[in-house]
N, C-alpha and C positions, 0 to 999 in steps of 0.2 A: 809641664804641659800635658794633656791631656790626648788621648790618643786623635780625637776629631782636628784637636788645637795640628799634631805633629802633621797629620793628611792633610789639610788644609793647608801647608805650610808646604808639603812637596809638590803640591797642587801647583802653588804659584810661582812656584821656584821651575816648575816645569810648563810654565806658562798658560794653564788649563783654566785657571781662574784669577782675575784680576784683584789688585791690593785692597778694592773697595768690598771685593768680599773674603777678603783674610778678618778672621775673628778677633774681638777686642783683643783677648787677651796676650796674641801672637804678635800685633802691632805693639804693643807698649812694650813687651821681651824686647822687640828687636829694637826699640829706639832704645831702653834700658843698654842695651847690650851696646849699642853705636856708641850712645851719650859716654859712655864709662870703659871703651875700646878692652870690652871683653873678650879676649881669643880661649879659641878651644885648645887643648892639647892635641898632641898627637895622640893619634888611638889605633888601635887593631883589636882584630878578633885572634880569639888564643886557639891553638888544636881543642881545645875544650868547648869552643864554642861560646866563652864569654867574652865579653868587650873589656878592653885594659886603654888605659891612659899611662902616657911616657911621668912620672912622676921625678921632675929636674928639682934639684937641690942647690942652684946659683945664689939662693939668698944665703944660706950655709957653708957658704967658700971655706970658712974658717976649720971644718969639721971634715972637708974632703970628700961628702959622701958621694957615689957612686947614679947616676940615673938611675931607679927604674920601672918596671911595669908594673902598675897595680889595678885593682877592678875597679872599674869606672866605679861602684858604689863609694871606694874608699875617696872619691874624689871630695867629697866636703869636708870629711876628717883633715885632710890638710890644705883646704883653702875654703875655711867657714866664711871668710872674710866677703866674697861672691855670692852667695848663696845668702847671706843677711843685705847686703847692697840691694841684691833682685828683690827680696822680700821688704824692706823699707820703703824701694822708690813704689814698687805696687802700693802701699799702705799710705803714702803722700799725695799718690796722684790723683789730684782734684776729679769726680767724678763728672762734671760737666766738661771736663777736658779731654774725656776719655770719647773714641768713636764709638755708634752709635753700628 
């Protein structure tokens, strides 16, 4: 998302502007994201000042490994899976479908 797309987005979330003016592209994320019950991780900021995501390894039971915190950058290295989903349903969705 783009930085207008993310303000736009705390906008409405903080009640200052209503869904009819949340931008195309923020509407379709979010129904993207409802449709296919995408949750975010957990996250923090580190004493360094960058953003880290809890990175859980429950599909790996077999291997034992350990939770833990990586930079939110490395979040697609290990869940492309998300990141091509968002990127399909935008490339499917009918442009006359799209708000206006």
């Amino acid at each position: 998302m783009s930085w207008y797309d993310r303000t736009a987005l705390h906008l409405f979330s903080n009640q200052k502007i209503t869904s009819e003016e949340l931008p195309e592209r923020v509407v379709l994320l979010a129904t993207i994201i409802i449709e296919n019950n995408i949750q975010a991780p957990q996250m923090k900021y580190g004493q360094d000042r960058l953003k880290y995501y809890l990175q859980e390894y429950k599909e790996c039971e077999f291997l034992d490994l350990a939770n833990e915190w990586l930079q939110v950058e490395d979040y697609k290295k290990y869940h492309p899976e998300i990141a091509t989903k968002i990127k399909n349903e935008f490339r499917i969705f009918p442009a006359n479908e799209r708000r206006a």
